[in-house]
C-alpha positions as CSV (number, residue, x, y, z in Angstrom):
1,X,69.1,98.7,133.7
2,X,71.7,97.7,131.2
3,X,75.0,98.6,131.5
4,X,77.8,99.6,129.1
5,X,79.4,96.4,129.3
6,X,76.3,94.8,128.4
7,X,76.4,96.4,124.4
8,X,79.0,96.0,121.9
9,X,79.8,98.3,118.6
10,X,79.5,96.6,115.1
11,X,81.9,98.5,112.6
12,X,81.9,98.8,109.2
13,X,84.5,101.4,107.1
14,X,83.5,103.2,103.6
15,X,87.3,104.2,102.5
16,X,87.3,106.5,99.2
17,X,90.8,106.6,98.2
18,X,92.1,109.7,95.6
19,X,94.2,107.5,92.6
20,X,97.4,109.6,91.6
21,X,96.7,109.0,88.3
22,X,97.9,111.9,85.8
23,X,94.6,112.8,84.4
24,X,90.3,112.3,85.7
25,X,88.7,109.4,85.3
26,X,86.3,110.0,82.6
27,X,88.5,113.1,80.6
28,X,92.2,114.6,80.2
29,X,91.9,117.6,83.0
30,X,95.4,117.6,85.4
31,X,94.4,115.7,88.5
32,X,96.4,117.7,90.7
33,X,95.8,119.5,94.2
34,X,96.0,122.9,95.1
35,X,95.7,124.5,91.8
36,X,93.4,127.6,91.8
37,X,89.5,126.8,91.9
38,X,87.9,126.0,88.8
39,X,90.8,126.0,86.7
40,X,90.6,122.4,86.4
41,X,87.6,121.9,84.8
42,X,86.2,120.9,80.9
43,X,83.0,120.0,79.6
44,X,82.9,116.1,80.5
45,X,83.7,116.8,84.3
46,X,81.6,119.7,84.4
47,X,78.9,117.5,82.9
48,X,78.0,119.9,80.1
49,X,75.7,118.4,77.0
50,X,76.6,116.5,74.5
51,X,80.2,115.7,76.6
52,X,80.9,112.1,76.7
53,X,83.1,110.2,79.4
54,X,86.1,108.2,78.3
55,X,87.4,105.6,80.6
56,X,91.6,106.5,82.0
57,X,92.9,103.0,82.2
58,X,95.5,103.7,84.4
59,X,92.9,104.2,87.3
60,X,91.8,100.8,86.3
61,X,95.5,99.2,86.6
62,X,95.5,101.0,90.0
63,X,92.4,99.6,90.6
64,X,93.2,96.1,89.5
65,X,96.6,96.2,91.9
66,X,94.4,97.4,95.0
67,X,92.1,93.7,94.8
68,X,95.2,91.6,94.1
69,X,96.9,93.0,96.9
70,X,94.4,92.2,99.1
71,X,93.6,88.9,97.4
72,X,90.4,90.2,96.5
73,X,88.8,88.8,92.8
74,X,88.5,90.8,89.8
75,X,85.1,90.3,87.9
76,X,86.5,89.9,84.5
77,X,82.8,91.9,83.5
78,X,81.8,95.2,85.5
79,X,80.0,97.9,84.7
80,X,79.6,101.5,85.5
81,X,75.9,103.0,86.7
82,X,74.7,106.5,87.6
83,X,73.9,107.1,91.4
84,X,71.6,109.5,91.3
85,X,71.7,112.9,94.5
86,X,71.1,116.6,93.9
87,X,74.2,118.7,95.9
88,X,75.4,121.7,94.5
89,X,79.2,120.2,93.7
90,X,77.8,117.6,91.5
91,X,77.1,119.4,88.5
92,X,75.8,116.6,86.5
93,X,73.0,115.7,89.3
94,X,74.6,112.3,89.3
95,X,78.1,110.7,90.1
96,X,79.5,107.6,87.6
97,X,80.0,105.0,90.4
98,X,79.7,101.0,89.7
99,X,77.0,99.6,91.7
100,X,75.6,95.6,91.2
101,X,78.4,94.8,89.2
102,X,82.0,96.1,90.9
103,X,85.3,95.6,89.5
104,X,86.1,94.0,92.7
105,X,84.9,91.8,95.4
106,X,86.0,90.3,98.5
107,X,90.1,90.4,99.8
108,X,90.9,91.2,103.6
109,X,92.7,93.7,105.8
110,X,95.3,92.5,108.2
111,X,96.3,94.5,111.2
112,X,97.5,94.2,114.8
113,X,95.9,96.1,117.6
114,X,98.6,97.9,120.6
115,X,98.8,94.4,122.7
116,X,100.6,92.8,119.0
117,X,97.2,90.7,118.4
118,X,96.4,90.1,114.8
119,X,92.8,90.6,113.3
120,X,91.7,90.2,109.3
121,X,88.9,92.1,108.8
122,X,87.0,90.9,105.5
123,X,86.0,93.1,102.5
124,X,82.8,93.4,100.5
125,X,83.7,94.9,97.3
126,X,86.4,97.5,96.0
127,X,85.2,99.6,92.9
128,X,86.5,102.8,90.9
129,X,84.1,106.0,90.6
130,X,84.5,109.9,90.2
131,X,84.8,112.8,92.6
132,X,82.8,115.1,93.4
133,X,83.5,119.0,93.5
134,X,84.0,120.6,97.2
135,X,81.6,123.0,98.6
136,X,83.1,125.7,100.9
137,X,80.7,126.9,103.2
138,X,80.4,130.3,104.7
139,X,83.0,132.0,107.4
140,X,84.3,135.0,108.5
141,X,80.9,136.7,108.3
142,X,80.2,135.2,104.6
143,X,76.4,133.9,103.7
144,X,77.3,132.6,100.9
145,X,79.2,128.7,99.9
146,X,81.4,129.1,97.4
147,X,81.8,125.8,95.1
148,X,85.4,124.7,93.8
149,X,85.4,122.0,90.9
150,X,88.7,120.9,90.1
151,X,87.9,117.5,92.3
152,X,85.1,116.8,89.9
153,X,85.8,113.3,88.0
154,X,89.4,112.5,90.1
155,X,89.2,108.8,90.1
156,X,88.4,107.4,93.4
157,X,88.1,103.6,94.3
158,X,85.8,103.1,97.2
159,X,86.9,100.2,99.5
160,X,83.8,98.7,101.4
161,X,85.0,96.7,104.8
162,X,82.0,93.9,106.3
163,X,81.0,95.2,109.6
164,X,83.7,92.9,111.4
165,X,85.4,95.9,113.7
166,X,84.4,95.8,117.4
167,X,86.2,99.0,118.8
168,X,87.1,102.2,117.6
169,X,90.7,101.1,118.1
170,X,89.9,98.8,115.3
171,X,88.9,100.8,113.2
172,X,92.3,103.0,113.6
173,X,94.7,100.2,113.2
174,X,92.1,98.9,109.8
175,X,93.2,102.4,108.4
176,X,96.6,102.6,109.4
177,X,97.0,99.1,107.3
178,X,94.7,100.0,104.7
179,X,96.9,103.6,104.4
180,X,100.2,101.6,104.3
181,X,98.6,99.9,101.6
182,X,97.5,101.7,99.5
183,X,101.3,103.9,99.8
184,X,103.3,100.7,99.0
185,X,101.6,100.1,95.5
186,X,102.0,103.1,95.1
187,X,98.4,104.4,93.5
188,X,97.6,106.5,96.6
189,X,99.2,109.0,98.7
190,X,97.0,108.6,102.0
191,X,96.6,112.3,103.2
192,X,93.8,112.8,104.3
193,X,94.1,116.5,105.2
194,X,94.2,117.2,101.5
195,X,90.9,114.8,101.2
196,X,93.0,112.1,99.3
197,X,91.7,109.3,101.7
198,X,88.0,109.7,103.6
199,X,86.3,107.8,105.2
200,X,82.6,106.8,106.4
201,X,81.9,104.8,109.3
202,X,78.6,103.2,110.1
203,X,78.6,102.0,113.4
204,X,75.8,100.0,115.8
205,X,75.2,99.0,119.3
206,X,73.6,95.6,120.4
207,X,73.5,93.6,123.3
208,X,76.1,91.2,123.8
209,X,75.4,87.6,122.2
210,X,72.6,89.0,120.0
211,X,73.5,87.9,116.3
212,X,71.3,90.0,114.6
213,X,72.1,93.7,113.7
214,X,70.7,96.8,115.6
215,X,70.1,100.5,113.3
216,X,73.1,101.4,111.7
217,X,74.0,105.4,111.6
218,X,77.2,106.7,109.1
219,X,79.1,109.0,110.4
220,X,80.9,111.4,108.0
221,X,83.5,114.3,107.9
222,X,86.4,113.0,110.0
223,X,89.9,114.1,108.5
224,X,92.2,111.9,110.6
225,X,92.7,108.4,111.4
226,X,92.2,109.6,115.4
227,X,89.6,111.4,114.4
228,X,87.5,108.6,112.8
229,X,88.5,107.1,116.3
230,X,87.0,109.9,118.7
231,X,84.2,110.0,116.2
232,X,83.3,106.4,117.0
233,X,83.6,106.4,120.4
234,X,81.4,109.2,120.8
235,X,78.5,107.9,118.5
236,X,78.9,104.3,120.5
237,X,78.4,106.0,123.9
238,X,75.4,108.1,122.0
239,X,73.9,105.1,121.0
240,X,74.3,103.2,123.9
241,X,72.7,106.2,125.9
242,X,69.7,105.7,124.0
243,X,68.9,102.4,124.0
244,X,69.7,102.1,128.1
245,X,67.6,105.4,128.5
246,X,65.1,102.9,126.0
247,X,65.1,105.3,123.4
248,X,65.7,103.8,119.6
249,X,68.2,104.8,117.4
250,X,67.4,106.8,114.1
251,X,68.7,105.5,111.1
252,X,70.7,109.0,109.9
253,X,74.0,110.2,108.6
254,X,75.4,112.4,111.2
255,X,78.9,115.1,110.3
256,X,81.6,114.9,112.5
257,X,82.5,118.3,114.7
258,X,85.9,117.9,115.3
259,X,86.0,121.7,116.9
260,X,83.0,120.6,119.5
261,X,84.1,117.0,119.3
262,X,80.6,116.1,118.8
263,X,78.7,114.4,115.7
264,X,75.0,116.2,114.5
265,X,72.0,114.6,112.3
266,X,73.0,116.0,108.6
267,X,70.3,113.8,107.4
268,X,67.8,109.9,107.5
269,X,70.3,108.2,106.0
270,X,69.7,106.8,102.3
271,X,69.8,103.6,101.5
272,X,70.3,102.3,97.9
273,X,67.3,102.8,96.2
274,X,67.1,106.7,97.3
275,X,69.8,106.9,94.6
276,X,68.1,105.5,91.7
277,X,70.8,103.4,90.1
278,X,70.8,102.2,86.6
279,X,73.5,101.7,84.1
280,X,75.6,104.2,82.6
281,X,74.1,104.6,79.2
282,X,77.4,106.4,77.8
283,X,79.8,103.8,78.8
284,X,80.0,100.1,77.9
285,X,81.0,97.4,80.5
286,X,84.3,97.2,81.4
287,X,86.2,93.7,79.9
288,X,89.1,92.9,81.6
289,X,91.4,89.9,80.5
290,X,93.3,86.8,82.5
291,X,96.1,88.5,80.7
292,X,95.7,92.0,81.8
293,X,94.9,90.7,85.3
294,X,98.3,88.4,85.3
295,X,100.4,91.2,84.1
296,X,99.2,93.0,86.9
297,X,100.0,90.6,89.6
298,X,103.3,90.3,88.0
299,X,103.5,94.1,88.5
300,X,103.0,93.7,92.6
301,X,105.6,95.5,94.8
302,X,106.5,93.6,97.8
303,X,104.1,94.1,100.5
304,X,104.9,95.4,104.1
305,X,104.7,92.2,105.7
306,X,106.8,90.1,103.3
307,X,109.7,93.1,102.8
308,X,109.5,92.9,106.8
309,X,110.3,89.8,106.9
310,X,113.0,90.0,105.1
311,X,114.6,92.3,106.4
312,X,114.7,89.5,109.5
313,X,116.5,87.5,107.4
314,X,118.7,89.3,105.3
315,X,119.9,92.1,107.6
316,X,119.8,90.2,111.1
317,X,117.6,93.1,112.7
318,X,114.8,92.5,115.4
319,X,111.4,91.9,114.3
320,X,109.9,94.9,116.0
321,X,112.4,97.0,114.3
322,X,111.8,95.8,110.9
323,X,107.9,96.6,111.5
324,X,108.8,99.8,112.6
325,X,110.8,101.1,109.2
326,X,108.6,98.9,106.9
327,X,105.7,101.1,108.2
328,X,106.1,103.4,105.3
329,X,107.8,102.5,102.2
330,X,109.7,105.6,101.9
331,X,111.1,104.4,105.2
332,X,111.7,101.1,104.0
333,X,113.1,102.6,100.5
334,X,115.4,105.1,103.0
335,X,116.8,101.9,104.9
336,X,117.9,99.5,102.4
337,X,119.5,102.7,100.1
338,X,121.8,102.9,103.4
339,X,122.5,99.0,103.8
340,X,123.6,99.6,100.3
341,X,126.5,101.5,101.6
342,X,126.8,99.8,104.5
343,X,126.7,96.1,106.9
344,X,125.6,96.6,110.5
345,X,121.7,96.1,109.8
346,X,121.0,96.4,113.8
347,X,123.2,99.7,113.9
348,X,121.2,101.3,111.2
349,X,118.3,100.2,112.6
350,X,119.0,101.9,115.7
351,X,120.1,105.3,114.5
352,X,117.1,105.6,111.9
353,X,114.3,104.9,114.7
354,X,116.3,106.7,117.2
355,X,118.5,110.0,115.9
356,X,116.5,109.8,112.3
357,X,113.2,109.4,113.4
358,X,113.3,111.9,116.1
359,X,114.6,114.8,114.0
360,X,111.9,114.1,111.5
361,X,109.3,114.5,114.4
362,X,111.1,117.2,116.0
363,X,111.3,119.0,112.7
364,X,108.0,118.2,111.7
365,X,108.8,116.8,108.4
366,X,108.7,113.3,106.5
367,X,111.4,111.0,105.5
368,X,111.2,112.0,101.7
369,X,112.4,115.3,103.0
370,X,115.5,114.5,104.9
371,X,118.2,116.9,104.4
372,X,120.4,114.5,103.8
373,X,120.9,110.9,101.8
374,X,121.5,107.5,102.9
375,X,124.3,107.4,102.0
376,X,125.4,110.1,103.9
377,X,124.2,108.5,106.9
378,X,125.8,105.4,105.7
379,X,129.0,106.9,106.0
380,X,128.4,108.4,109.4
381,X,127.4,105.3,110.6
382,X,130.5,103.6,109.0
383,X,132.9,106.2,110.7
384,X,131.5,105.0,114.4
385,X,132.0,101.2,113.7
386,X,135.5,101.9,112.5
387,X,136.2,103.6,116.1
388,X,136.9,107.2,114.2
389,X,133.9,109.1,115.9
390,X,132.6,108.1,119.3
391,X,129.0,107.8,119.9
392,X,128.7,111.2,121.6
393,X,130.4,112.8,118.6
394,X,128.4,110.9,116.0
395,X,125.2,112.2,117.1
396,X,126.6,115.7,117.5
397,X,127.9,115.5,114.0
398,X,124.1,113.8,113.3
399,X,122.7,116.9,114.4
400,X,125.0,119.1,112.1
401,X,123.9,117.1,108.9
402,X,120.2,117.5,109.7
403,X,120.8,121.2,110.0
404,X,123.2,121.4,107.0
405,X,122.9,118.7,104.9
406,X,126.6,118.3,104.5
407,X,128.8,115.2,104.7
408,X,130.2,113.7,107.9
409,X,133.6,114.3,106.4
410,X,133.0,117.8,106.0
411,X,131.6,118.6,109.3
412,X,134.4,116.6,110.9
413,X,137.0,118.7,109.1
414,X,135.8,122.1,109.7
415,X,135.3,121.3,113.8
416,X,138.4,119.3,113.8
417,X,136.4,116.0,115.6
418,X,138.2,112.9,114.2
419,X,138.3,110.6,117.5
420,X,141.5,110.9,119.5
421,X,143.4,107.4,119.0
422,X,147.0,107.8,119.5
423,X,148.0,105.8,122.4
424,X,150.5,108.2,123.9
425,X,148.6,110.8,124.1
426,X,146.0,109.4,125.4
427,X,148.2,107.3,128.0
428,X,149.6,110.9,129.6
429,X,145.5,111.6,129.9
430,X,144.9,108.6,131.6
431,X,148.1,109.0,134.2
432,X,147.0,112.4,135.0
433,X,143.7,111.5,135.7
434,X,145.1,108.8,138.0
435,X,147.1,110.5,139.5
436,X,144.3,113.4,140.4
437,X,142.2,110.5,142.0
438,X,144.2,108.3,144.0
439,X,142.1,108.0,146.7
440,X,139.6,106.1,144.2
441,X,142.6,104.2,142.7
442,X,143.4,102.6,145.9
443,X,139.4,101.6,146.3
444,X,139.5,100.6,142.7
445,X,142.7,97.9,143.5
446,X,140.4,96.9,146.4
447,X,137.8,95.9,144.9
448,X,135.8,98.5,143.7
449,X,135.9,97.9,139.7
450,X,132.7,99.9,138.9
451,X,135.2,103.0,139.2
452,X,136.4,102.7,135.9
453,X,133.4,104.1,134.0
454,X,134.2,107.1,136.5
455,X,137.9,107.1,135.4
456,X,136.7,106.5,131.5
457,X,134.5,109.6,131.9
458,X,137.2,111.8,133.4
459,X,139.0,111.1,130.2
460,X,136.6,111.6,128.1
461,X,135.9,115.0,130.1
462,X,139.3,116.0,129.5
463,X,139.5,115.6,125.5
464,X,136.1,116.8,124.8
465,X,134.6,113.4,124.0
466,X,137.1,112.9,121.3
467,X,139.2,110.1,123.2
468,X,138.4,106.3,121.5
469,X,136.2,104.9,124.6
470,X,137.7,101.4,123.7
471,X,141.1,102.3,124.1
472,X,140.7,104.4,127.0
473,X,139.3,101.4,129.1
474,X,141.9,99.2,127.6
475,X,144.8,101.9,129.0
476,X,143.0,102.4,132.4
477,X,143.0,98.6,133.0
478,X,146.9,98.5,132.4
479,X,147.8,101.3,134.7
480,X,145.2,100.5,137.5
481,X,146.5,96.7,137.1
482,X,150.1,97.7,137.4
């Protein structure tokens, strides 16, 4: 009987991704989130007759940015066509998609799996189409689903991966560098709990060396990056229970229980010609010049792997460390606003993933909503290298502008913490200490140097951690060498 090891997982990814344009795709209703149901709404979206769709060609420039990013080709010719499904949010029985002819084609994702390997995963096509409306079905007792329309005709652009991915771990680090993506050219915001980034998987088993590929299923309704992960593995092990049980696998869409952790049949899955495509008879083909498609490039922000670099170079941190705060461009944005006020990269390196980062997490909140600016931090960070606040006392003052907000100067004032660095008063500390521990003096002139750190911390005991470390071990040396 054939064993686990003996199948491997094909992978292909579907990612819809919500454009934060201003307006719909095809008419001037708010694109927004959150705004009571069926308030966003007009004739076009709602597909009433005699309402005509007009093109928004900002979610084209979005568009546009999204294939040169990922050095995909824009077809200077697409056009739009109607894919035909009945479902009670689609009021207009069909959804404007682009089909044969996509604005987009080919590009590829880069990411590293945990072990630091790098994989490209190639892409199919990347094309703009509308929304649909969101169905909320029954609970607490109801028996009724209610529909909500405002998400009818948001401007999407579906992103179509080949089926390259071999693990559901994959799959999570595809998304994580599709996400980061998407954030840096800023045309997407990437949360998925508010259903501004989904995605399909269709996923297959075959035996190991077999080229050719085994029934696909899709599997939908995942709301997190881990989630698309648990999804997978569980549909792998499904299929792989099937075929060594020598069962076959159904062609179906199956949703996604995160509660029971389980996937269900919603449906045989369609293909292509159970949507009845043809072209959009109310809008003409999209033109797009060499000039529009230069201006574009031009427009480009600097990617996560180049800024990364860079930050290498220009501010002498570690490589690992400049992954880390390139992950998000806010982060990245957050960093080099506080080497603008200051010039110990590695230092602010350190604190950010360390005192910043861990606040954030603790807090439960995202860098755009730190409590305080870089340049606060900047300052803070500027008082330890000068030798005004010790370590300990930075982060306790750290702690104070997370909770406050206020500047280091002002919490140092009001709890009287400016670092102890008069030399005779710190000298009678050091004597009395010595003189309280002469037992370990005498072991100390014998030999035993690794005392000091205990003689440094006594001091530092006795003024609250306010003494200058440096100068403390510089004193102690002198009286224990005398």
């Amino acid at each position: 009987m054939a064993t686990q090891e003996e199948f491997e997982p094909v992978i292909g990814l579907e990612v819809h991704a919500q454009l934060s344009t201003n307006s719909k795709i095809f008419c001037g209703c708010k694109a927004s989130y959150g705004e009571p149901p069926n308030s966003l709404t007009c004739p076009v979206c709602l597909g009433l007759p005699g309402a005509l769709p007009v093109l928004n060609k900002q979610a084209v420039e979005f568009a546009m940015r999204m294939v040169l990013a990922v050095g995909g080709t824009i077809q200077k010719r697409s056009a739009f066509a109607r894919k035909n499904y009945f479902y009670p949010d689609l009021p207009k029985g069909y959804q404007i998609s682009q089909y044969d002819r996509p604005l987009g084609e080919g590009g590829e994702i880069r990411y590293r799996l945990q072990d630091g390997e790098e994989r490209v995963c190639r892409l199919i096509r990347i094309h703009i189409e509308e929304d649909a409306g969101k169905s909320l079905h029954p609970e607490h007792g109801e028996n009724f689903t209610r529909v909500d329309f405002n998400r009818c005709g948001t401007p999407l652009l579906e992103i179509v991966s080949g089926a390259e991915m071999q693990s559901p771990e994959e799959a999570y680090n595809y998304l994580i560098s599709l996400k980061q993506i998407l954030q840096y050219l800023d045309i997407c915001s990437g949360d998925m709990e508010k259903g501004q980034l989904r995605c399909d998987a269709n996923v297959s088993v075959r035996p190991v060396g077999q080229k050719e590929f085994s029934t696909r299923t899709e599997v939908k309704n995942m709301n997190s990056f881990k989630g698309v992960q648990r999804a997978l593995r569980f549909e792998i092990d499904r299929q792989v229970k099937l075929l060594k049980s020598g069962e076959e696998v159904q062609q179906a869409t199956l949703l996604w229980d995160e509660k029971r952790q389980a996937a269900q049949v919603m449906r045989s899955k369609e293909e292509s010609h159970d949507y009845r495509y043809f072209p959009e008879p109310d809008l003409v083909n999209l033109v797009i010049s060499d000039d529009w498609i230069e201006r574009t490039r031009q427009c480009l922000p600097e990617m996560p792997v180049a800024r990364a670099t860079r930050f290498v170079n220009q501010y002498g941190i570690r490589e690992y460390d400049a992954e880390v705060l390139t992950d998000s461009k806010s982060l990245a944005d957050y960093f080099e606003e506080v080497m603008a006020h200051f010039d110990d990269g590695q230092v602010a390196a350190n604190w950010i993933q360390t005192e910043l980062l861990g606040f954030l997490r603790e807090s439960g909140q995202d860098i755009n909503e730190c409590p305080f600016k870089p340049q606060q931090l900047a300052d803070l960070l500027a008082r330890v290298t000068s030798g005004e606040l010790s370590g300990k006392i930075a982060k306790s003052v750290f702690a104070d502008m997370a909770r406050t907000g206020q500047d280091a100067a002002v919490i140092i004032r009001e709890r009287g913490l400016t670092q102890i660095s008069d030399e005779s008063m710190l000298l009678a500390i050091v004597e009395k200490v010595l003189s309280a521990n002469q037992k370990n003096v005498e072991q100390y002139r014998a030999g035993k140097t690794g005392l000091l750190n205990s003689f440094i911390g006594q001091v530092m005991k006795a003024t609250d951690g306010q003494a200058n470390p440096h100068l403390v071990s510089q004193l102690l040396k002198r009286k224990l060498e005398e």
